[in-house]
C-alpha positions as a Markdown table, in Angstrom:
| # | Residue | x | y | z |
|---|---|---|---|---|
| 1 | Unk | 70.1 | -27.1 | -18.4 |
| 2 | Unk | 67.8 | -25.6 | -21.1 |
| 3 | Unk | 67.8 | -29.0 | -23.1 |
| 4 | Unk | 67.0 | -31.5 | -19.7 |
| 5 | Unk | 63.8 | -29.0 | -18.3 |
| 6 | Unk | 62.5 | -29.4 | -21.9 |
| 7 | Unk | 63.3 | -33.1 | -22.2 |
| 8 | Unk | 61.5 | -33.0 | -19.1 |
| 9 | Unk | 64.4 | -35.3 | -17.1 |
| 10 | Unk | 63.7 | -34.0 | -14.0 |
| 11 | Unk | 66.4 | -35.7 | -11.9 |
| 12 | Unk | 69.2 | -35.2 | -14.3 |
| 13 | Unk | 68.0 | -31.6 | -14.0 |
| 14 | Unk | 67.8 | -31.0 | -10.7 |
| 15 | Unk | 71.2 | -33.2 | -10.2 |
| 16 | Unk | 73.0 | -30.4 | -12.5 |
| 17 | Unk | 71.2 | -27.7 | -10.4 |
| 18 | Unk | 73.4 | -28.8 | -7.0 |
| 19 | Unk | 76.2 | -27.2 | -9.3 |
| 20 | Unk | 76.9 | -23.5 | -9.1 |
| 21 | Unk | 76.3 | -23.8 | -13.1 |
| 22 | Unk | 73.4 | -25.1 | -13.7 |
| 23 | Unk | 71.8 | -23.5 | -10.4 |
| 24 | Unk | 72.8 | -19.7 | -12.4 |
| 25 | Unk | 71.2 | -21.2 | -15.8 |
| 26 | Unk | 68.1 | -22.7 | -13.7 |
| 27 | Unk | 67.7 | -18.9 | -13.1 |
| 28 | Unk | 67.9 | -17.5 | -15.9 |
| 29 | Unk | 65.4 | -19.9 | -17.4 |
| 30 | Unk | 62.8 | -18.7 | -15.1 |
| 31 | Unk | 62.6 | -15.7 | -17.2 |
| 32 | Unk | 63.2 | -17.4 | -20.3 |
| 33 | Unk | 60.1 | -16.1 | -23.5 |
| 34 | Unk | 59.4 | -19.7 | -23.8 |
| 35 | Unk | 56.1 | -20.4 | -20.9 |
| 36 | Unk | 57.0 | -24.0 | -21.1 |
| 37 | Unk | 60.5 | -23.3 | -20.0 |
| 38 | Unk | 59.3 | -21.2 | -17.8 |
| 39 | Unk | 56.8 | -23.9 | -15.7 |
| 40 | Unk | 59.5 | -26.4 | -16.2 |
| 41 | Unk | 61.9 | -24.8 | -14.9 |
| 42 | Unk | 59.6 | -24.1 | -11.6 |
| 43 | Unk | 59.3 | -27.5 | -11.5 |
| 44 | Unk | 63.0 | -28.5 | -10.9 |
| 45 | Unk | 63.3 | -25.6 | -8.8 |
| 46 | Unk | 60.9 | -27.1 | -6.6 |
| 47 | Unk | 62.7 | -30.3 | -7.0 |
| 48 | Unk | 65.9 | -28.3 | -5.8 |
| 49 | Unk | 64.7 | -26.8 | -2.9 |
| 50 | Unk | 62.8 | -30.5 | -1.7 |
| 51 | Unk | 66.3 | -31.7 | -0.7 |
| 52 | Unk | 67.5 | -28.6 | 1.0 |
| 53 | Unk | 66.4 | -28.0 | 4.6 |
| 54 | Unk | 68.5 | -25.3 | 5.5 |
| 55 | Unk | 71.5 | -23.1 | 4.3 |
| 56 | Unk | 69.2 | -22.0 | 1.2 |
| 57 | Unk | 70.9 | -18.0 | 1.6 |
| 58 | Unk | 72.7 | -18.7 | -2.0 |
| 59 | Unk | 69.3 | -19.7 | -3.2 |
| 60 | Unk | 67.4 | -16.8 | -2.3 |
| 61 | Unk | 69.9 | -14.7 | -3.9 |
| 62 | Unk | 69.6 | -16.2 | -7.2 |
| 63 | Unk | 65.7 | -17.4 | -7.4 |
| 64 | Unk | 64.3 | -14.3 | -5.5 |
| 65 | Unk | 64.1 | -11.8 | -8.2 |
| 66 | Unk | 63.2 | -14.3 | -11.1 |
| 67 | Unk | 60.1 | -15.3 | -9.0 |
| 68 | Unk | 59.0 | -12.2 | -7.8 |
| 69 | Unk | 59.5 | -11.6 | -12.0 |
| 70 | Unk | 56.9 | -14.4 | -12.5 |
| 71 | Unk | 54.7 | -13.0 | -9.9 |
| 72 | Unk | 54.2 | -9.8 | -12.1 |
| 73 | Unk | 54.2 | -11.3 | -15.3 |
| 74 | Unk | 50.4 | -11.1 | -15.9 |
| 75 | Unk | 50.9 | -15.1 | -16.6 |
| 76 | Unk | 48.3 | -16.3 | -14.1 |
| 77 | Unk | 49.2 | -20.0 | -14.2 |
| 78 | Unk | 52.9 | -18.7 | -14.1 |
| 79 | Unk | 51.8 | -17.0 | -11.0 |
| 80 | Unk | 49.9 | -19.6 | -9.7 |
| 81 | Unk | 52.9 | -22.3 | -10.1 |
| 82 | Unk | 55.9 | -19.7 | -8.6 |
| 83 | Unk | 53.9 | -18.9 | -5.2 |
| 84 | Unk | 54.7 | -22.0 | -3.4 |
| 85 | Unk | 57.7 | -22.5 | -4.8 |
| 86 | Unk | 58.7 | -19.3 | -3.6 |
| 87 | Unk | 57.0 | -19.9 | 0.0 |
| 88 | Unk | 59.4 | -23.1 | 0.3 |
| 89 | Unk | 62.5 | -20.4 | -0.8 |
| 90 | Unk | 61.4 | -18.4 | 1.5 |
| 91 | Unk | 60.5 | -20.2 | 4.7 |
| 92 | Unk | 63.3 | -20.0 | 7.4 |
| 93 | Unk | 65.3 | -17.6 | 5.5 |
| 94 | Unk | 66.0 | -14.0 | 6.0 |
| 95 | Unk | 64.8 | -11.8 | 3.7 |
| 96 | Unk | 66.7 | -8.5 | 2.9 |
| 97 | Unk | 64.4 | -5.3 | 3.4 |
| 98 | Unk | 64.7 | -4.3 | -0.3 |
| 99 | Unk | 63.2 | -7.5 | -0.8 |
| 100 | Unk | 60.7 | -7.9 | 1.5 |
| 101 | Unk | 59.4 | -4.8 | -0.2 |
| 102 | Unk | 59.5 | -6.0 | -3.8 |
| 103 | Unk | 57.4 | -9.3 | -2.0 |
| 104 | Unk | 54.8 | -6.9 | -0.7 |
| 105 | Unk | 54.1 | -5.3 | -3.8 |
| 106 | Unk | 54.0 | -8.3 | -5.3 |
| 107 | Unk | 51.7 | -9.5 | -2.8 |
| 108 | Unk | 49.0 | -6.4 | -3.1 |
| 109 | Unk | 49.0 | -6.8 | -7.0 |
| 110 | Unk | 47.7 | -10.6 | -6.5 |
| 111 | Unk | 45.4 | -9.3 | -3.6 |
| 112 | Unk | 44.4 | -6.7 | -6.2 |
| 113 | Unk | 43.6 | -8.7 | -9.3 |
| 114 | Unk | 43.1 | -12.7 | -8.7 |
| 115 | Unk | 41.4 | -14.6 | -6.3 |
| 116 | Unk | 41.0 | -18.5 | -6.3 |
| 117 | Unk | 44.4 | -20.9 | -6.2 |
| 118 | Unk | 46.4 | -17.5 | -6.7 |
| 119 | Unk | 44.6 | -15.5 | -3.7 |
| 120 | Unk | 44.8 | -18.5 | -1.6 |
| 121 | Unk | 48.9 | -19.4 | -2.5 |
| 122 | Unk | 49.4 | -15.8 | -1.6 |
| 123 | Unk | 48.1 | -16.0 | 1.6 |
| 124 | Unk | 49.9 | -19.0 | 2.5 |
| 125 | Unk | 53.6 | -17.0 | 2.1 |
| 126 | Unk | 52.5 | -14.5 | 4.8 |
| 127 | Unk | 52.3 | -17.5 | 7.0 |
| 128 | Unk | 56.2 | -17.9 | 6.6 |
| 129 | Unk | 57.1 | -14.3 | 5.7 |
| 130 | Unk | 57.8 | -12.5 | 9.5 |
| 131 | Unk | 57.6 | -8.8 | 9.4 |
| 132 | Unk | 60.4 | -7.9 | 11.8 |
| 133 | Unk | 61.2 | -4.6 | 10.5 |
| 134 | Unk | 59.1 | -2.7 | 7.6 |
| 135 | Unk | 61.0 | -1.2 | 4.8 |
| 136 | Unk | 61.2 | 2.8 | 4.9 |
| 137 | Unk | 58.5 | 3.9 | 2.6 |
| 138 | Unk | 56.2 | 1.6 | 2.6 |
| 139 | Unk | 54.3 | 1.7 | 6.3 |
| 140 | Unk | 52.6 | 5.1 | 4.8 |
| 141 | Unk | 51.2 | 3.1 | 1.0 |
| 142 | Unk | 50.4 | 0.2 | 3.3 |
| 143 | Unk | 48.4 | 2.5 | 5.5 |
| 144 | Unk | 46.7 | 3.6 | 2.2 |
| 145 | Unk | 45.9 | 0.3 | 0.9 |
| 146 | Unk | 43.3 | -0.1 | 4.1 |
| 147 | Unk | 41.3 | 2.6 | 2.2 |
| 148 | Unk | 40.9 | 0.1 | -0.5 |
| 149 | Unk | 37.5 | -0.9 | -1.8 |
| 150 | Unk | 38.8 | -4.1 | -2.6 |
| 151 | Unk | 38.1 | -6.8 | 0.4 |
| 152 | Unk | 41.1 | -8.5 | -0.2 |
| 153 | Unk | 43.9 | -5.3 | -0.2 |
| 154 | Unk | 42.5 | -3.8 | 2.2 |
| 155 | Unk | 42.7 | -6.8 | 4.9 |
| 156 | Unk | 46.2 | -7.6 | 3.2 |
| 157 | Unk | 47.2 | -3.9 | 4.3 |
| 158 | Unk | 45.6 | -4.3 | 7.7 |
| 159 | Unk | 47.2 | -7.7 | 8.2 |
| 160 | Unk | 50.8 | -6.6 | 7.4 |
| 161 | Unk | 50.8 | -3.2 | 9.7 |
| 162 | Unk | 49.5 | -5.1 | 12.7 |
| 163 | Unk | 52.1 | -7.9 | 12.4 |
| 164 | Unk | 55.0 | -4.8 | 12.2 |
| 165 | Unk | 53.6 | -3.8 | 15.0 |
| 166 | Unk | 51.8 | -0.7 | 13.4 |
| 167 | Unk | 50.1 | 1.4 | 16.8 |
| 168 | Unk | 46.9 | 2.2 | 14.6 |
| 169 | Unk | 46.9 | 5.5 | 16.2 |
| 170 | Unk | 44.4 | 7.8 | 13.6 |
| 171 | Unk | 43.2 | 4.7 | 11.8 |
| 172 | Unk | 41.6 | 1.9 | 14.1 |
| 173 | Unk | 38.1 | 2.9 | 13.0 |
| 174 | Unk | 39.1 | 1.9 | 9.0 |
| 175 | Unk | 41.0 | -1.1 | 10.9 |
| 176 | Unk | 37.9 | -1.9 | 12.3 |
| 177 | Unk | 35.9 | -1.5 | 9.5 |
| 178 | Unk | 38.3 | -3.7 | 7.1 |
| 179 | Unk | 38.5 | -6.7 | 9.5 |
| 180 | Unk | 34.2 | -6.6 | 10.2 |
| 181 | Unk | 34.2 | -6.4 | 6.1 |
| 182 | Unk | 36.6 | -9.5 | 5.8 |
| 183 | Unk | 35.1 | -11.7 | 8.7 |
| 184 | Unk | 31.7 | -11.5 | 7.1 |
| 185 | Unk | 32.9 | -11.7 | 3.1 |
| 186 | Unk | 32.6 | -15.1 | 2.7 |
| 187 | Unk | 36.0 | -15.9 | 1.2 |
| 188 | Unk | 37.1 | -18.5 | 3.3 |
| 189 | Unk | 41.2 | -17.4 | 2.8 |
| 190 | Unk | 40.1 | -13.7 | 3.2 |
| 191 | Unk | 38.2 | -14.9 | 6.4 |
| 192 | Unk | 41.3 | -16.2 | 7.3 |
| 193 | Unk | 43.7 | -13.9 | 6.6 |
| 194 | Unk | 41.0 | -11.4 | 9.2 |
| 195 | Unk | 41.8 | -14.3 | 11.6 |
| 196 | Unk | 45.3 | -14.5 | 11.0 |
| 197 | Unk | 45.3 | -10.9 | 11.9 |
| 198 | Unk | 42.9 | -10.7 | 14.9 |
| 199 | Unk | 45.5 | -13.6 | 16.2 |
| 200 | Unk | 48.8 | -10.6 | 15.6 |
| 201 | Unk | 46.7 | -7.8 | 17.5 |
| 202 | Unk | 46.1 | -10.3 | 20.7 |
| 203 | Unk | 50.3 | -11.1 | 20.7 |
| 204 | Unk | 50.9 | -8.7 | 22.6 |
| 205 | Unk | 48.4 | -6.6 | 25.1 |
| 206 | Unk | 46.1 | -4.8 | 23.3 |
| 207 | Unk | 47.2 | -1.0 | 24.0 |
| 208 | Unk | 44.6 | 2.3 | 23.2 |
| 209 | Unk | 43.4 | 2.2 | 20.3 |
| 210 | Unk | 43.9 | -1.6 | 19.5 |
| 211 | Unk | 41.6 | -2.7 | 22.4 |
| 212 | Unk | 38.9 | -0.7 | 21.1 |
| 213 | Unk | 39.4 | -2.3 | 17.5 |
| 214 | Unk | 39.3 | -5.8 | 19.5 |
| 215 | Unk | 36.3 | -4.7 | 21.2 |
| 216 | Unk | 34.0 | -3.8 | 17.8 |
| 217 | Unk | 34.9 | -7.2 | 16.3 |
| 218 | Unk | 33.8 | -9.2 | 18.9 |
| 219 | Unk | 30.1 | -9.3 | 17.2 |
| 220 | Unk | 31.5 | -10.7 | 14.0 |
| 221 | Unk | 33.7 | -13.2 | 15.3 |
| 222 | Unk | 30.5 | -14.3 | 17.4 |
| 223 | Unk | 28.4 | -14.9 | 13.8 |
| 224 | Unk | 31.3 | -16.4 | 12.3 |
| 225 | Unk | 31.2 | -18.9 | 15.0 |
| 226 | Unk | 28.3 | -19.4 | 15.3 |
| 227 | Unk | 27.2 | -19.0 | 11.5 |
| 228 | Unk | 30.1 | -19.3 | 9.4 |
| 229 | Unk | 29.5 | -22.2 | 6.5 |
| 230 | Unk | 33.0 | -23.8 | 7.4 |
| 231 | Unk | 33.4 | -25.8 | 10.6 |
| 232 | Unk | 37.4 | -25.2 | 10.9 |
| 233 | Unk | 36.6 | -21.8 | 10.8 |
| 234 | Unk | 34.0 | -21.7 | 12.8 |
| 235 | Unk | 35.7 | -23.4 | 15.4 |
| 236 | Unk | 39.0 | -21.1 | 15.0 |
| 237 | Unk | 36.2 | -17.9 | 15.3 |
| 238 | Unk | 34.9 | -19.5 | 18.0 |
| 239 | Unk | 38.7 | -19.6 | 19.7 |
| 240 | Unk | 40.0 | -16.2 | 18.8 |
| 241 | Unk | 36.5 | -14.9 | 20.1 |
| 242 | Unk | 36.8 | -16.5 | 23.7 |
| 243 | Unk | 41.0 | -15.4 | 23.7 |
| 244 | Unk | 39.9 | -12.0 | 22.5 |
| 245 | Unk | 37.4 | -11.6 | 25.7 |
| 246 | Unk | 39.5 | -12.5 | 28.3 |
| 247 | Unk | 42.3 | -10.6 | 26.8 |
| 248 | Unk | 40.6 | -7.7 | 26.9 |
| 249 | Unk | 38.9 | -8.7 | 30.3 |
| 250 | Unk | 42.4 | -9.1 | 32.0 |
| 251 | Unk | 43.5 | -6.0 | 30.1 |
| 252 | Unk | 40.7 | -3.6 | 31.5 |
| 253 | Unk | 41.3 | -5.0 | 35.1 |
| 254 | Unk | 45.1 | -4.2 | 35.2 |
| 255 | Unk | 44.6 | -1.0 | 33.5 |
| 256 | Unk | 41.6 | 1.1 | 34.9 |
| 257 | Unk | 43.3 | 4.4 | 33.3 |
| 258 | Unk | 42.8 | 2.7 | 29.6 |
| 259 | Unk | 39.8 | 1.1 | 30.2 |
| 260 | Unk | 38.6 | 5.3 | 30.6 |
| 261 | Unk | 40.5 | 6.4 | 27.8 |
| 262 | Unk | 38.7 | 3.5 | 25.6 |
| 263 | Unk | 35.3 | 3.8 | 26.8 |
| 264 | Unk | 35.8 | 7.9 | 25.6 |
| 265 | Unk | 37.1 | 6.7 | 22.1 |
| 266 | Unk | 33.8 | 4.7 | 22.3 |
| 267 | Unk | 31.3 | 7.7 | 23.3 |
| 268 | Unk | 32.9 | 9.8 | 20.6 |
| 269 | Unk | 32.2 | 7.5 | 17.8 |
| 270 | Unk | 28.7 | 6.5 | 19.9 |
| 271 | Unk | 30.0 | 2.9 | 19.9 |
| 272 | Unk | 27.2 | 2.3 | 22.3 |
| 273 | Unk | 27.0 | -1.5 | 22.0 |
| 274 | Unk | 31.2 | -2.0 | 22.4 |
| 275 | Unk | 30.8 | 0.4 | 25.6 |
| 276 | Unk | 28.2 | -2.0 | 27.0 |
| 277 | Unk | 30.4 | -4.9 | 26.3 |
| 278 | Unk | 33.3 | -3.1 | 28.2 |
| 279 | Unk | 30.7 | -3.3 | 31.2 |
| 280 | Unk | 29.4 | -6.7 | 30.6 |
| 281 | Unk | 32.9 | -8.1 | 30.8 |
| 282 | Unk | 33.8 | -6.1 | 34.1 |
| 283 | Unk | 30.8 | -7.3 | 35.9 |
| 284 | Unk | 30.2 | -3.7 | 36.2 |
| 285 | Unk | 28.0 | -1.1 | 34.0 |
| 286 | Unk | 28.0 | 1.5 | 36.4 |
| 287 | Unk | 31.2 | 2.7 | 34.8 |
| 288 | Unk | 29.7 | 4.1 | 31.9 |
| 289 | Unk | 28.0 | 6.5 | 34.4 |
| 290 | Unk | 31.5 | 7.4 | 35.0 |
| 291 | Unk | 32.1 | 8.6 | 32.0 |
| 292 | Unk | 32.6 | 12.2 | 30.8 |
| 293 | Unk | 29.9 | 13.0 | 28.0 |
| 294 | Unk | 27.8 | 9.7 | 28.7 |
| 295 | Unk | 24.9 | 11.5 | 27.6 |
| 296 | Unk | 26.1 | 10.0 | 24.6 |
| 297 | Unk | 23.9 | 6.8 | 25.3 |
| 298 | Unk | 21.0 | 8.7 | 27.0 |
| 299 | Unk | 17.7 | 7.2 | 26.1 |
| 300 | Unk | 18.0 | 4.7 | 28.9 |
| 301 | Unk | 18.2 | 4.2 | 32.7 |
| 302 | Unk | 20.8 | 3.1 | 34.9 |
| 303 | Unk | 18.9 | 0.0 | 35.6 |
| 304 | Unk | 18.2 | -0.4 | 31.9 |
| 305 | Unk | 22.5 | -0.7 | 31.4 |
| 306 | Unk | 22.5 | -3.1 | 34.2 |
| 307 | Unk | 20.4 | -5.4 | 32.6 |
| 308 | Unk | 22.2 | -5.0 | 29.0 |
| 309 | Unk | 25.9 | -4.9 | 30.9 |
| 310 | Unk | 24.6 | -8.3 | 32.2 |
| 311 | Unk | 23.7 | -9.7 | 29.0 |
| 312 | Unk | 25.2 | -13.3 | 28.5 |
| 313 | Unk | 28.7 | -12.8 | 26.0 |
């Protein structure tokens, strides 16, 4: 196997990788000392895994750890090369939980250190990597990474607790505050791994505290589709926004006991605007009146929250 990746015959090679022998050597090339044996040997993996559509557990077994290897080998193009090769491994299969969690470490040291083709590769595996189950251990670092001054970690961590289904209970304000960071960063695959995350939180219906985390990003999904220097993600902002409203809308309406609870998660952290909005969408800002410690948002009158409650969304 060694001598046809470096005599570059790709089809002999990836003939003698349909053989339980040259598939284990293929493998073991992947960490071979040698980088060009290393690329090459990517290469007729990728070759491999182009004529297999399913059935691809013996695969994952043997090319799992060797890329995930690559992935933390401080070789950038390395890096760069293994990512889609191991998204096309990946996609459809089932991933152990020990190995889900070596993939998310993985993941958060790219997220960490590279941007660009790497950054944007990385991204594109959490579009086929479902989170069914998080790996014992890791829901409290992940929790941690949101903390992270680092755009990209942070709204990696955010992205991955909300798709396990994380409640958000004690952190939706540093949610909040990761997602409004990401929306208006600029980067468009950061911008859209905020989207990609926005989309998890509205799967299912957006339960206390997630509906008041839904609530603050409405004005940043509002400038990114209105503002936002890409049109595809303009229009997807523009999208999420208007599913995002009458989620919450039909939310609030079924649920007057949460719609309370929120709008008091709201006075605490004066949240003033977000409180208005909640009236605005109900067609009704007498119910901040209702609510315990309104003084909150003294300064106006009742008719003066009519008129902003009415304001056009």
């Amino acid at each position: 196997m060694r001598e046809l990746v470096l005599s570059w015959n790709l089809k002999e090679a990836v003939d003698f990788a349909k053989t339980e022998e040259g598939l284990k050597a293929l493998s073991e090339l992947l960490t071979d000392r040698n980088p060009r044996v290393r690329l090459r040997a990517l290469s007729v993996l990728s070759g491999v895994l182009e004529e297999i559509d399913s059935g691809k557990g013996r695969l994952v077994e043997l090319f799992f750890d060797p890329l995930i290897h690559l992935l933390n080998s401080g070789d950038e193009r390395a890096c760069v090369r293994a990512l889609p090769v191991l998204k096309r491994l990946i996609e459809g299969s089932h991933l152990q939980l020990s190995e889900f969690g070596r993939l998310v470490s993985a993941l958060f040291s790219i997220a960490e250190e590279c941007d660009g083709m790497a950054w944007n590769e990385a991204v594109e595996i959490l579009k086929v990597t479902p989170i069914a189950v998080m790996p014992e251990g890791i829901g409290p670092v992940v929790r941690d990474y949101i903390l992270s001054g680092n755009v990209r970690t942070a709204t990696l961590g955010a992205y991955i607790l909300v798709q396990e289904g994380d409640s958000l209970e004690g952190i939706s304000e540093e949610v909040l505050a990761v997602l409004g960071r990401a929306l208006r960063c600029g980067d468009p695959t950061t911008v859209e791994l905020a989207l990609m995350t926005v989309r998890e939180l509205l799967r299912v219906p957006p339960t206390y505290p997630v509906d008041t985390v839904l609530l603050g990003l409405v004005p940043y999904l509002r400038s990114l589709s209105e503002e936002g220097e890409n049109v595809k993600i303009r229009q997807e902002a523009k999208t999420v926004l208007n599913t995002l409203l009458d989620t919450l809308r039909d939310y609030y309406q079924k649920n007057p006991w949460e719609l309370e609870r929120s709008l008091r998660h709201l006075v605490r952290g004066e949240r003033k605007e977000d409180a208005i909005l909640i009236a605005s969408l109900m067609g009704d800002p007498s119910i901040l009146l209702a609510v315990e410690g309104g003084t909150n948002f003294s300064g106006g009158s009742g008719k003066e929250l009519g008129t902003m409650g009415g304001r056009e969304l």
